[in-house]
C-alpha positions as CSV (number, residue, x, y, z in Angstrom):
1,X,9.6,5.9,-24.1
2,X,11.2,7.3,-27.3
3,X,9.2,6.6,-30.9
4,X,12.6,4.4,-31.6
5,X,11.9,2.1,-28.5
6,X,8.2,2.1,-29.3
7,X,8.5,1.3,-33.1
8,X,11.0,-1.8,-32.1
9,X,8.7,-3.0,-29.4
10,X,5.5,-3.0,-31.8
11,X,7.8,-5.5,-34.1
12,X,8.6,-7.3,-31.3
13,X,5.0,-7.8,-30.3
14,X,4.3,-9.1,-33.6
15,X,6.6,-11.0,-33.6
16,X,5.2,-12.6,-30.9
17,X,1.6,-12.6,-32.1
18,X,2.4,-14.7,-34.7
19,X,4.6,-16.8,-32.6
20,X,1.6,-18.2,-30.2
21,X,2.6,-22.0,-29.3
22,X,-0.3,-24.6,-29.1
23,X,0.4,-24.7,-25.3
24,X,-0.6,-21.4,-25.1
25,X,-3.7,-22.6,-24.9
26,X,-3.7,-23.9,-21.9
27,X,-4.0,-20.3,-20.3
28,X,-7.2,-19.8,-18.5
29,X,-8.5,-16.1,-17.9
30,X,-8.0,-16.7,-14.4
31,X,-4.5,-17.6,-14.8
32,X,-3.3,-15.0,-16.3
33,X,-5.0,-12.5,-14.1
34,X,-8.4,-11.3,-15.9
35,X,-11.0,-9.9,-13.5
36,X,-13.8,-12.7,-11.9
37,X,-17.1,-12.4,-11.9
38,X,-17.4,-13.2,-8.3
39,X,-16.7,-10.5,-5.9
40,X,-13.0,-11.3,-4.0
41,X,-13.1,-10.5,-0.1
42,X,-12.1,-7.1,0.7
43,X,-9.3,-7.1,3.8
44,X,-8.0,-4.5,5.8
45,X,-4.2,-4.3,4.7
46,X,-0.8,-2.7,5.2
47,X,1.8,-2.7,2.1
48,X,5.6,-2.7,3.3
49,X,9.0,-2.3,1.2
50,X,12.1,-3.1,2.8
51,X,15.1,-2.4,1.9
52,X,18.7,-4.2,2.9
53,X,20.0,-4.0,-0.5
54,X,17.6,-6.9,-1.2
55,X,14.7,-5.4,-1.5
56,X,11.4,-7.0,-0.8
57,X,7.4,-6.2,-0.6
58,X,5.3,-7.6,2.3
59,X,1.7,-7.3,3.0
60,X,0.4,-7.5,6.2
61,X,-3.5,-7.8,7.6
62,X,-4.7,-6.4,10.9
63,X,-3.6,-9.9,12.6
64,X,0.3,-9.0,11.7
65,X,0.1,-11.9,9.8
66,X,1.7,-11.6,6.0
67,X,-0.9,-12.4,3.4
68,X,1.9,-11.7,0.0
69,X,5.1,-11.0,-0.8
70,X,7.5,-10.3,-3.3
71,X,10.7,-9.2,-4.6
72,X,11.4,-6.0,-5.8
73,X,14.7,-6.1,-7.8
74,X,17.4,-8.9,-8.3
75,X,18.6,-9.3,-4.9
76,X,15.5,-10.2,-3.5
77,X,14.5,-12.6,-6.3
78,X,17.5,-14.0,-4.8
79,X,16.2,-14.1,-1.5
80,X,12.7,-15.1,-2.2
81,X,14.0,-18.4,-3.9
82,X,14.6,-19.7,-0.2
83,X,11.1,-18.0,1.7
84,X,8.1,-18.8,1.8
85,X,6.4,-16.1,3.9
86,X,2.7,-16.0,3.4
87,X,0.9,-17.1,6.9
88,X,3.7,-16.1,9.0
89,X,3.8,-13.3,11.3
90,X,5.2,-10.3,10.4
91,X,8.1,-11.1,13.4
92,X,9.1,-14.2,11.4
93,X,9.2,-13.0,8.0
94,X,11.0,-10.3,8.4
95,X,13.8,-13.0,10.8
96,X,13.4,-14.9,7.7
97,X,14.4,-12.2,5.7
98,X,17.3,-11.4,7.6
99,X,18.3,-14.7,7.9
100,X,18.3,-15.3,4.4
101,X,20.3,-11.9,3.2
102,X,23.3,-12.5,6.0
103,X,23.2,-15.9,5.0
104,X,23.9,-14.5,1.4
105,X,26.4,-12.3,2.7
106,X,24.4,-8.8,1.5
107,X,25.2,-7.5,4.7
108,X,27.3,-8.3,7.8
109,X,28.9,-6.9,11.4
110,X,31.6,-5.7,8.9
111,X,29.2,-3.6,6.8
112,X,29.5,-0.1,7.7
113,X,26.8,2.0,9.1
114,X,24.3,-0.3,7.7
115,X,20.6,1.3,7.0
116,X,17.7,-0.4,6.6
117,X,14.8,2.0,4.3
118,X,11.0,0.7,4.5
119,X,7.9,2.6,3.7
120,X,4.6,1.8,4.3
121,X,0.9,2.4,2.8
122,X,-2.0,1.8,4.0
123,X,-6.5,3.1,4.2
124,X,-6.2,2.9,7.8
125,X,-3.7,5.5,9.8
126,X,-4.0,2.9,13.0
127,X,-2.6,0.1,10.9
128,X,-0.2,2.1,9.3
129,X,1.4,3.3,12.0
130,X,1.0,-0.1,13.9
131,X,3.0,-1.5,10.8
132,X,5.9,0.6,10.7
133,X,7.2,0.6,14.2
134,X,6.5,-3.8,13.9
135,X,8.6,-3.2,11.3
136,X,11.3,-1.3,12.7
137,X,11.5,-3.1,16.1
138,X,11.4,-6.6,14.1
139,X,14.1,-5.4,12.0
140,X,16.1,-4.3,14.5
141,X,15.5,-7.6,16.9
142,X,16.4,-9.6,13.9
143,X,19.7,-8.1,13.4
144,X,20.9,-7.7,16.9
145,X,20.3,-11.6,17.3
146,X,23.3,-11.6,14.1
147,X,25.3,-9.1,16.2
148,X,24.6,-6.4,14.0
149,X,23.0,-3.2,14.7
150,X,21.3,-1.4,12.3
151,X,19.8,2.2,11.8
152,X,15.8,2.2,10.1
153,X,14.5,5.1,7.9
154,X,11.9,5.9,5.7
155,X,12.4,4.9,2.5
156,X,14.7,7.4,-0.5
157,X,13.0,7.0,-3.7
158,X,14.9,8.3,-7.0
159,X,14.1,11.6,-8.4
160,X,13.0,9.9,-11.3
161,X,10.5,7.6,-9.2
162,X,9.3,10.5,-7.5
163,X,8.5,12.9,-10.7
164,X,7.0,9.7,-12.7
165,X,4.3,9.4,-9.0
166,X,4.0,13.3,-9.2
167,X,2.6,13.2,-12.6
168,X,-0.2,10.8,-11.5
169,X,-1.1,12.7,-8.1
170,X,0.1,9.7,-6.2
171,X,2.7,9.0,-4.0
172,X,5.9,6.8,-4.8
173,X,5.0,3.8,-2.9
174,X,1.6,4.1,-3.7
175,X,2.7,4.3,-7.9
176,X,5.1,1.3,-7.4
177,X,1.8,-0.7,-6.0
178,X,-0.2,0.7,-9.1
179,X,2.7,-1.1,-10.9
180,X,2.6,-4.7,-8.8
181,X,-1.6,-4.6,-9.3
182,X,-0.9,-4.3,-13.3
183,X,1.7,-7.2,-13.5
184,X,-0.6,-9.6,-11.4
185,X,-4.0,-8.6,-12.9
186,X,-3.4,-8.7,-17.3
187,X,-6.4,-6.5,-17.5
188,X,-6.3,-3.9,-15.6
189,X,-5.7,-0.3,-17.4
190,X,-3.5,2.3,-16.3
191,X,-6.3,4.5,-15.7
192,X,-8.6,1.7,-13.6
193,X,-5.8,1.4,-11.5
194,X,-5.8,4.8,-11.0
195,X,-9.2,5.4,-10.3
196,X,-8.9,2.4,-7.0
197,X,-8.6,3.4,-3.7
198,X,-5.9,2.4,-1.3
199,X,-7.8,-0.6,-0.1
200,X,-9.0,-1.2,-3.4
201,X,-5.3,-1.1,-4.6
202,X,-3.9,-3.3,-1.8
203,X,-6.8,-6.0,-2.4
204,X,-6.0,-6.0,-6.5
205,X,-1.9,-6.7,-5.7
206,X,-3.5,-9.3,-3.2
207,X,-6.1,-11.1,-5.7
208,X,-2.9,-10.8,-8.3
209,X,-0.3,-12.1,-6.5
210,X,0.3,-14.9,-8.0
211,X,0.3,-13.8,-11.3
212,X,2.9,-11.3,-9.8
213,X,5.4,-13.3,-8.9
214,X,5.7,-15.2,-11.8
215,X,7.1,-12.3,-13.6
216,X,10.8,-11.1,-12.1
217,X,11.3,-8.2,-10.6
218,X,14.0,-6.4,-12.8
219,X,11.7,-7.6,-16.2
220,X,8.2,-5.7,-14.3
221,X,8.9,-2.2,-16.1
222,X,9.8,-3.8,-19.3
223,X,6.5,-6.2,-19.0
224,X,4.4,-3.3,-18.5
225,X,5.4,-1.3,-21.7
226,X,4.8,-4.2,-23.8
227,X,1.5,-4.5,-22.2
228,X,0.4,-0.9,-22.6
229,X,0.7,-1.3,-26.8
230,X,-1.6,-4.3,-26.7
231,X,-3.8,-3.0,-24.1
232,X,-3.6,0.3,-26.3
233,X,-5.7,-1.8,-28.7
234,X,-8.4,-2.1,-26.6
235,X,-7.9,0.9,-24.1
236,X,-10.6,3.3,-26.0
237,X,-13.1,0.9,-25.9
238,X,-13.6,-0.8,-22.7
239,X,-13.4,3.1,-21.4
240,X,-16.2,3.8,-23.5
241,X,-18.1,0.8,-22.4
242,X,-17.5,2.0,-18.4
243,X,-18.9,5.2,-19.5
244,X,-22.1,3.5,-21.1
245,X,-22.4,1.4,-18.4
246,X,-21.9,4.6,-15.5
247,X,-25.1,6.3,-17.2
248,X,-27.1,3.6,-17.8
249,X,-27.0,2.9,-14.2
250,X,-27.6,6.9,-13.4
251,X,-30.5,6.6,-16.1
252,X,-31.8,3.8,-14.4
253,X,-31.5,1.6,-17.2
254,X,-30.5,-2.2,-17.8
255,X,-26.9,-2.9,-18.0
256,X,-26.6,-6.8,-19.0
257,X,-26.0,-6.1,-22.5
258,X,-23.2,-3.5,-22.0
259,X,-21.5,-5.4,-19.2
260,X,-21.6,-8.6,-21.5
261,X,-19.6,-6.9,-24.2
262,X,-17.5,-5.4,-21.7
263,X,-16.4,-8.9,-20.3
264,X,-15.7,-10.1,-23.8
265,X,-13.7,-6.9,-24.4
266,X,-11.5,-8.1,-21.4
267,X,-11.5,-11.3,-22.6
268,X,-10.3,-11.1,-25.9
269,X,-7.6,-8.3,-24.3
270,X,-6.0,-10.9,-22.1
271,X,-5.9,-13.6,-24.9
272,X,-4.2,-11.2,-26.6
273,X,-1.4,-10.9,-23.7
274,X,-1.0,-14.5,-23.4
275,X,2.0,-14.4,-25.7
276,X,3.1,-11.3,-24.3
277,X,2.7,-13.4,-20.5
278,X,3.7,-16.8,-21.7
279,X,7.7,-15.1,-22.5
280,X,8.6,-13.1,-19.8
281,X,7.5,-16.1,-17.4
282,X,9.9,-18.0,-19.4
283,X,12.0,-15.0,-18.9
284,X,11.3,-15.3,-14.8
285,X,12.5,-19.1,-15.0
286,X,15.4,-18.6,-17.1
287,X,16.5,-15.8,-14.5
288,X,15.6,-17.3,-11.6
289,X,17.9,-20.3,-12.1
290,X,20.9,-18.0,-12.6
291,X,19.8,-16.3,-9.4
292,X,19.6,-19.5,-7.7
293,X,23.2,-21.0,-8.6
294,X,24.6,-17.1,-7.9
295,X,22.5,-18.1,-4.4
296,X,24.2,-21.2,-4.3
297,X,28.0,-19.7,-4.8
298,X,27.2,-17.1,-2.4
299,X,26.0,-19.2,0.5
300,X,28.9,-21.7,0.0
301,X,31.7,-18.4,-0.2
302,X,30.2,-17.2,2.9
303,X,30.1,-20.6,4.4
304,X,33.8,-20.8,3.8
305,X,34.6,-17.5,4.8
306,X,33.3,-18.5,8.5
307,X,34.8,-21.7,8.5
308,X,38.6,-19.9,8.0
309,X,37.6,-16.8,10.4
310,X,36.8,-19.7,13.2
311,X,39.8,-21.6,12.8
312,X,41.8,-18.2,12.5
313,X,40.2,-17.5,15.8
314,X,40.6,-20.6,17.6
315,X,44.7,-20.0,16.9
């Protein structure tokens, strides 16, 4: 970001700070994503993008059954309004998907040479690769059954996507799921997010996912800039606590004390962010309605447009 963008963003975030509603209040830590003390259920998982031009985020156990999803710019915000996909199979999510974007008229039997670009992550290679040809046979099933036959690929990321991942050492899927873990879970640092696993990534976007989708797609990068300068407050800190807290363990010596101060660290970060939160899920709302009524037009345009090519045909 440029020292202009930063500078208008701090006043922004003041702004803001000062701003705080009484109904702010109602934010608990664990809606707004702060970590529990009890330890979540670790599950073996898969992470898939697809790509029509909606693009859309699924997550998939070692049943093939979907345990999240989300959207992952405008058009699927679009197509998410409609789907509820969580405890489906992976077959009928992505049908529902398809479904859902011809129905929208993103893609038809018209549209040329129409490729379809997932990716896939995942701890175990089994699952992985069990993942990515469900997907591609799915995808392809689905759209035959629309009379439309489509070509799969691994995912193109832009240049920029795949410089900003080869900073970090990670790959580009894998950075855009560092990204989805941050929006659902308020306190989680840059630099914790780097430090987790793949499993340990996929289970955070998992534990977070409902945090996540309360915040739009196309406002996530903007969200998580204005995050970083409040957590920026706080970032030197709660390092230096993990620190305390990784020798005293090594030293054999008790930790209650440090991890106390730690949570209240936390704490006081993601009270903090509730400002920060509480707007760009107004944001989400606000956005989401225009998205639905562009939905709306779209799905009655297309409904039309079959309507005349039937009678046209039946001449």
């Amino acid at each position: 970001m440029t020292s202009e963008r930063i500078t208008m963003m701090k006043k922004k975030l003041l702004w803001k700070m000062t701003s705080i509603v009484p109904a702010l209040i109602l934010f608990s830590a664990c809606d707004i994503g702060i970590s529990q003390t009890s330890e979540p259920v670790i599950e073996t998982l898969a992470y898939a993008s697809v790509s029509i031009n909606p693009s859309i985020a699924v997550m998939v156990n070692e049943q093939n059954t979907i345990r999240t999803a989300h959207a992952l710019n405008g058009d699927g915000e679009m197509i998410m309004l409609q789907l509820q996909l969580e405890g489906k199979s992976l077959e009928e999510g992505i049908e529902e998907i398809v479904d859902e974007s011809v129905a929208l008229d993103f893609i038809d039997e018209e549209t040329p040479d129409p490729t379809i670009e997932t990716d896939v992550l995942s701890d175990k290679t089994m699952l992985k690769t069990q993942t990515e040809t469900n997907l591609a046979t799915h995808l392809q099933n689905a759209f035959a059954a629309k009379n439309i036959q489509v070509q799969t690929q691994t995912r193109t990321y832009l240049q920029s996507e795949i410089d900003e991942a080869a900073m970090l050492e990670v790959t580009p899927l894998q950075l855009q799921l560092m990204k989805k873990a941050m929006i659902g879970n308020a306190d989680l640092l840059e630099e914790e997010a780097l430090e987790l696993d793949v499993i340990g990534l996929l289970n955070k976007v998992k534990n977070g996912a409902n945090n996540l989708n309360k915040i739009a797609a196309t406002l996530g990068q903007d969200f998580l800039d204005e995050r970083k300068l409040i957590q920026d407050q706080y970032r030197e800190q709660i390092l230096d606590l993990k620190e305390q807290i990784k020798v005293a363990i090594e030293n054999g010596s008790p930790t209650d004390d440090l991890e106390a101060s730690l949570s209240q660290l936390r704490s006081e970060m993601v009270d903090a962010l509730q400002a920060l939160i509480a707007e760009y899920r107004q944001q989400t709302t606000n956005a989401r309605e225009q998205w639905r009524q562009e939905a709306d037009n779209r799905r009655q345009n297309n409904s039309s447009t079959s309507s005349t090519s039937e009678e046209s045909s039946a001449i």
